[in-house]
C-alpha positions in Angstrom: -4.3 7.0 -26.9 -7.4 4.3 -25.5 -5.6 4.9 -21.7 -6.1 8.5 -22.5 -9.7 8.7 -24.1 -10.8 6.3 -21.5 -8.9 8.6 -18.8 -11.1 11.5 -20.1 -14.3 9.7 -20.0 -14.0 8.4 -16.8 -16.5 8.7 -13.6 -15.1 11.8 -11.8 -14.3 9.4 -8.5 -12.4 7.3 -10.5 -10.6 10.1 -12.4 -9.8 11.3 -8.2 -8.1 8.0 -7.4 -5.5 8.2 -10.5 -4.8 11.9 -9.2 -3.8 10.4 -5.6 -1.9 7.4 -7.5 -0.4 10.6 -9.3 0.3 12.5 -6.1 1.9 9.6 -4.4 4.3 8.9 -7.5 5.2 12.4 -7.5 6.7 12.0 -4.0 8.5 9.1 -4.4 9.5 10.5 -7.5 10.6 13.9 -5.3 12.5 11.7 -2.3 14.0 9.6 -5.1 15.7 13.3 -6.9 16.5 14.2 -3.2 18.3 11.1 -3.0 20.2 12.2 -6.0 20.9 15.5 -5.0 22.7 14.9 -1.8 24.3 12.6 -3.7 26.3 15.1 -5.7 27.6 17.0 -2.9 28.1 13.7 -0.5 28.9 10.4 -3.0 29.3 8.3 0.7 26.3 7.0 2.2 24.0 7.7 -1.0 23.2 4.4 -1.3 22.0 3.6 2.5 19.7 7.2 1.8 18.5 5.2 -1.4 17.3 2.3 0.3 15.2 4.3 2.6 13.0 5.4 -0.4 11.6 1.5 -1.0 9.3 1.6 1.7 7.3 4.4 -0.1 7.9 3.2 -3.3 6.7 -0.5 -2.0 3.3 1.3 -0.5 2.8 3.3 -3.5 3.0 0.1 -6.1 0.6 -1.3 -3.9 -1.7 1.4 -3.8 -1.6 1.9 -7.7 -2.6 -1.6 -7.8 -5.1 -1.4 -5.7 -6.7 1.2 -7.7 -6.1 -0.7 -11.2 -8.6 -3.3 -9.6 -11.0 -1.3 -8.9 -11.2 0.7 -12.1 -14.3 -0.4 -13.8 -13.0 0.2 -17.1 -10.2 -3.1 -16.3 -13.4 -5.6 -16.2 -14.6 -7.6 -18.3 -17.8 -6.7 -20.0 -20.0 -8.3 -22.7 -19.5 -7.2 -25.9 -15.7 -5.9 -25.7 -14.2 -8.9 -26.9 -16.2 -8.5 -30.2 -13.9 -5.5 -30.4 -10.6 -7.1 -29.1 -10.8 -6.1 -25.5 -10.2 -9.2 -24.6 -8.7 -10.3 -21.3 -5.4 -9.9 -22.0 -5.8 -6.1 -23.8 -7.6 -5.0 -20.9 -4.8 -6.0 -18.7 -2.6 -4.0 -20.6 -4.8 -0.8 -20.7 -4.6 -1.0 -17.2 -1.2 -1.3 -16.7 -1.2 1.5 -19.8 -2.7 3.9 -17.7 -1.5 3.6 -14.3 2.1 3.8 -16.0 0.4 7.2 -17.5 -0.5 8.4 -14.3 2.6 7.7 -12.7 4.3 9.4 -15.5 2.9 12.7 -14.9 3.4 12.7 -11.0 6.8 11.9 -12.0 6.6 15.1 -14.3 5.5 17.1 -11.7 8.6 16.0 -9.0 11.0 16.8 -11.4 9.6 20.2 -12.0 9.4 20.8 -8.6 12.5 19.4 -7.3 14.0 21.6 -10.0 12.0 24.6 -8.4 13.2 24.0 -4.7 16.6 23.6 -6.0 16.3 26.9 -8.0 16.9 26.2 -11.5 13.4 27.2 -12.3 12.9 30.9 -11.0 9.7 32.6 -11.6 7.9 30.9 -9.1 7.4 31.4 -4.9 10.1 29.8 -3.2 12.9 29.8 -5.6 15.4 28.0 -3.9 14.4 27.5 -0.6 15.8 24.2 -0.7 19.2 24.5 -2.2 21.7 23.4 0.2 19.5 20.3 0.3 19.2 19.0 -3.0 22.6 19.9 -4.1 22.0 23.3 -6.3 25.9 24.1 -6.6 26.6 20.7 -8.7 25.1 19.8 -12.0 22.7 17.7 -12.1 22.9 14.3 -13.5 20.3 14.3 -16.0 20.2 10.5 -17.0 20.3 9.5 -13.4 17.6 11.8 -12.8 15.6 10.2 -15.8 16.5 6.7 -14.8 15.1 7.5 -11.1 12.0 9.1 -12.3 11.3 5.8 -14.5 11.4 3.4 -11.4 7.6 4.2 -10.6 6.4 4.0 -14.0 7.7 0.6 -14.8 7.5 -0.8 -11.7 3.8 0.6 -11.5 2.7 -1.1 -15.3 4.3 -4.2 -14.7 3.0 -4.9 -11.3 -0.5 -4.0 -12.4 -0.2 -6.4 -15.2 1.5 -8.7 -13.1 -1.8 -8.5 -10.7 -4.2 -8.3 -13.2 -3.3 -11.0 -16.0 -6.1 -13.3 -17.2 -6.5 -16.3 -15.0 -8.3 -19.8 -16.0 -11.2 -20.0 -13.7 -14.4 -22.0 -13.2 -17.5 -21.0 -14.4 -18.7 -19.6 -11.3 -15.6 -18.8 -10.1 -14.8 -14.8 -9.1 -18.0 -13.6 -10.4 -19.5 -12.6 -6.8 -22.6 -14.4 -7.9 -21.7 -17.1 -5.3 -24.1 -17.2 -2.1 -22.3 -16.5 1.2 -23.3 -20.3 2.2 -20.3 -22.1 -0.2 -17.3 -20.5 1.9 -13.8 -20.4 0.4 -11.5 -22.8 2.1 -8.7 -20.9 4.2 -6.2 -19.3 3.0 -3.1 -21.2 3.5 -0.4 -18.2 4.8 -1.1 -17.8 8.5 1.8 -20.0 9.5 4.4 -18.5 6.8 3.2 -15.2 8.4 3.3 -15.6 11.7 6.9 -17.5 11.5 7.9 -14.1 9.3 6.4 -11.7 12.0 8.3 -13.6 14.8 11.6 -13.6 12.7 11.4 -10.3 11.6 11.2 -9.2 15.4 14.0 -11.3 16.4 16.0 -9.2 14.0 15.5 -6.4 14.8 15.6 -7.2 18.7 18.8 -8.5 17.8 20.0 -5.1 15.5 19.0 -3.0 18.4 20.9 -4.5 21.0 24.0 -4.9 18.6 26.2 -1.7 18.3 28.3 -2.6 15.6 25.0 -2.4 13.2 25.9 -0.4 10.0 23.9 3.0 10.0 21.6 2.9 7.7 20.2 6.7 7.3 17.2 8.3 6.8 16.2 11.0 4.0 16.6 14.2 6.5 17.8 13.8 9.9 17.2 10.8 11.3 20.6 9.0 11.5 22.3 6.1 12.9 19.4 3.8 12.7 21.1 -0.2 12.4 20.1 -1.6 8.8 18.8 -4.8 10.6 15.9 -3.0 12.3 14.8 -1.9 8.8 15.2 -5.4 7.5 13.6 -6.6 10.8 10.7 -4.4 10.2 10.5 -5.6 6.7 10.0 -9.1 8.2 7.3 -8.3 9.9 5.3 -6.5 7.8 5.8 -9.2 5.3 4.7 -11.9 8.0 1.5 -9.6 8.6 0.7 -9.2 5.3 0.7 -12.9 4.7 -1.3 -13.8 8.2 -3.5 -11.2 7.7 -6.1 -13.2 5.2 -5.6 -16.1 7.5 -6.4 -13.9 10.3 -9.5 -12.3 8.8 -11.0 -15.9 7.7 -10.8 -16.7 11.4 -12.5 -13.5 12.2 -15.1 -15.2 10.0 -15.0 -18.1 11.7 -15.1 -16.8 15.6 -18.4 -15.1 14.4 -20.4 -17.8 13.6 -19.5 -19.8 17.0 -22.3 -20.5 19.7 -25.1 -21.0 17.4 -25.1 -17.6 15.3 -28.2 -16.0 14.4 -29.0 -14.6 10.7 -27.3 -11.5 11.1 -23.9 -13.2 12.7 -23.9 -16.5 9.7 -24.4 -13.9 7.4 -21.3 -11.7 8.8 -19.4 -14.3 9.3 -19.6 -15.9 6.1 -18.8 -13.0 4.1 -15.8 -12.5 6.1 -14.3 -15.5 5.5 -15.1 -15.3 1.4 -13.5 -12.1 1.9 -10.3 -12.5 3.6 -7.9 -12.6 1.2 -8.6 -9.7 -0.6 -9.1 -7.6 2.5 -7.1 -9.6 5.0 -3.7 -8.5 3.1 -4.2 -4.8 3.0 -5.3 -5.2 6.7 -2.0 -6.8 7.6 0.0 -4.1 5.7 -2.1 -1.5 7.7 -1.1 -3.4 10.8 2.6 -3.5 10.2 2.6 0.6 9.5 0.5 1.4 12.4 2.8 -0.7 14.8 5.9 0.6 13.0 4.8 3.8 13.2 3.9 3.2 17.6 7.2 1.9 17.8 9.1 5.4 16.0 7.4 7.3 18.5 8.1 5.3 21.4 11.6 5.6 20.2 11.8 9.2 19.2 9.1 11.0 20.9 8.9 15.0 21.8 11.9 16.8 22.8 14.0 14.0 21.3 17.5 15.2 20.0 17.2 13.8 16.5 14.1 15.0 15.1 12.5 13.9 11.8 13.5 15.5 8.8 11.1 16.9 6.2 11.7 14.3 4.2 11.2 11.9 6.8 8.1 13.0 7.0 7.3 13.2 3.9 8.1 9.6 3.6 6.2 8.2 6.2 3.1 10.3 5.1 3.6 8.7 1.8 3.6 4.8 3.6 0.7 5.8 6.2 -1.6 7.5 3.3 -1.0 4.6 0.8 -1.5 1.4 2.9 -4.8 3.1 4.4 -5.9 3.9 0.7 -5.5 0.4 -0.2 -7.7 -0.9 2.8 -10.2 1.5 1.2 -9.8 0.4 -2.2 -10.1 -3.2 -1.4 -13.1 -2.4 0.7 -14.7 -0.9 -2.2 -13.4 -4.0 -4.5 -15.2 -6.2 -1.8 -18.0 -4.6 -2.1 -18.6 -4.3 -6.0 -17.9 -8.2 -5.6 -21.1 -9.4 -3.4 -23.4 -6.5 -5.4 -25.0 -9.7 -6.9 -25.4 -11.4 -3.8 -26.5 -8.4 -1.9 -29.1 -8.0 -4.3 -30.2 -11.5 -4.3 -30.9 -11.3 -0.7 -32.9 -8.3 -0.8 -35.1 -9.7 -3.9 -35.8 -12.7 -1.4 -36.8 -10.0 1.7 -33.7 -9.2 3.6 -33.7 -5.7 5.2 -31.2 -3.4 4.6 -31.1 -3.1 8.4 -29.9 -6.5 8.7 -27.1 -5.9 5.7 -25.8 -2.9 7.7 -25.4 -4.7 11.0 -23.5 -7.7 9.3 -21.5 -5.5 7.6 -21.1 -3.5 11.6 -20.6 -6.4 12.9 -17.5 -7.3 10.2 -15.7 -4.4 11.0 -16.0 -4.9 14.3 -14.8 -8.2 14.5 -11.4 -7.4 12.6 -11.1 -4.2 14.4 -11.3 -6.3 17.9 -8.9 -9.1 16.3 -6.6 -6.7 14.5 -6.4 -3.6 17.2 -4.9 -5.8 20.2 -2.7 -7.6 17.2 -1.3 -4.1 16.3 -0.9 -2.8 19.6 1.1 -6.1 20.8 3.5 -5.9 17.8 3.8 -2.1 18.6 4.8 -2.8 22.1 7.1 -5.8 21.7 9.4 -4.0 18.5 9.4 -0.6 20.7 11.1 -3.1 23.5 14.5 -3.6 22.4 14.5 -0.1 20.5 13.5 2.1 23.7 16.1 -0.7 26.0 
């Protein structure tokens, strides 16, 4: 009941971002019932279709995350303990209302799967997807529940997972710290880039294999080797972990040659800010290259076109990941508001904080765009041989 008065007090922006963490479980909830459906009418192969639908489920969790973190209403403030919201309960209202969220885009799936499939008439397009979704069979009910549950649970217990009470220093994560005492750097960039190399080496090696077990996709995209998923997984794994190590070097790079205000300044608050935006980043990195890679391979006036739900999928992974960079943007910069105000109380412009913070974007975009396109081009390779 809290998850729910808090849900109806909330800031109107924040309120928007648990409607998209709503519409994004509501289509993995959707691809997940499809999944089902087909697999009434065709029991073979259900499970291969099933394993497509992690990849949106894994973006989604992340992007529901993502949004926990940047609720205000998951922070600490003074005075809340007094009235035991402590720590630990607001970690569990959080996780409390993004499962409440997900719940009701799960709500929604199921009513419109049921829709499409034409047990609920009444409506515009009664139907229209029967042959699809199985509409001559029964449907299972507690499979259906059990599927639409995944992206609650997972949801809460990720957020909790993410957002559970650490013991920190005094000073520690407050975003009072100047931009002159500079994290140390983060320690993943060899993991990742091992990961990134292995999970190309998979999937070069799936490609060129033809006894790979098909591993189809939610439509019509079919005969696709399970190892270039798993090799894909690799690498966006790998980038994901190299990408905090690769933004702290951003950091670094900018402050070279005997930088100037504007570039120490940039500089430093890249590299205090790499972890939290250098992971997103990475994940952004693996789609973008994934996705460069599906069109090399299937490009216009291919035989096998994508499926709708193929594309609904993908939209799902591309929309997620890019909401995340956004969220942890706007994490980042709710993090340095005291800083950013300390320098202005001591006379810095606000043009100079606006060409640092030009100046940080350009320097991952000129790090991260030639990263993306090189991954693009060297998994479309053995795909397109």
């Amino acid at each position: 009941m809290l998850a729910l008065r808090l849900a109806r007090g909330s800031h109107p922006l924040v309120l928007l971002r648990r409607l998209l963490v709503a519409a994004a479980s509501a289509g993995v909830g959707f691809l997940l019932l499809c999944t089902l459906g087909w697999a009434v009418n065709h029991p073979s192969g259900s499970l291969l279709r099933l394993l497509w639908c992690v990849l949106p489920l894994a973006a989604t969790l992340q992007f529901a995350v993502a949004v926990a973190r940047a609720d205000p209403s998951t922070r600490p403030r003074s005075g809340l303990s007094a009235v035991g919201l402590g720590p630990a309960q607001l970690t569990a209202l959080a996780a409390a209302s993004t499962m409440l969220s997900c719940t009701v885009g799960s709500m929604v799936a199921l009513l419109f799967f049921l829709h499409l499939r034409g047990d609920i008439t009444g409506l515009p397009f009664d139907g229209a997807a029967a042959d699809l979704l199985g509409a001559g069979q029964p449907l299972p009910l507690a499979a259906a529940l059990t599927l639409l549950a995944v992206v609650p649970v997972l949801a809460g217990a990720a957020t909790g997972l993410a957002l559970r009470p650490r013991v920190t220093g005094p000073a520690e994560g407050t975003g009072t710290e100047p931009p002159a005492t500079p994290k140390p750097a983060p320690s993943g960039l060899p993991w990742g880039v091992a990961l990134t190399a292995a999970g190309l080496a998979v999937e070069t090696y799936a490609s060129r294999s033809g006894s790979g077990s098909p591993l189809p996709m939610p439509g019509r995209f079919e005969g696709s080797p399970a190892g270039v998923l798993a090799g894909w997984s690799l690498t966006a794994l790998g980038l994901a972990l190299a990408g905090p190590g690769i933004a702290h070097l951003c950091g670094q790079l900018l402050q070279m040659l005997r930088p100037g205000a504007i570039r120490l300044l940039a500089g430093r608050i890249l590299m205090e800010e790499a972890v939290r935006i250098g992971r997103p980043l990475g994940v952004v990195c693996a789609v973008i290259s994934g996705g460069f890679a599906a069109a090399a391979l299937y490009g216009p006036g291919d035989e096998r076109p994508f499926g709708p739900l193929t594309g609904l999928g993908a939209t799902l992974v591309v929309g997620c990941t890019v909401a995340t960079l956004l969220m942890a943007v706007l994490e980042a910069r709710h993090a340095r508001t005291d800083t950013t105000a300390a320098l202005v109380r001591v006379g810095a412009a606000t043009r100079l904080l606006r060409t640092a913070a030009a100046l940080r974007a350009g320097a991952l975009l000129a790090v991260f765009g030639p990263l993306t396109w090189m991954i693009a081009a060297l998994a479309a390779v053995p795909l397109t041989g």
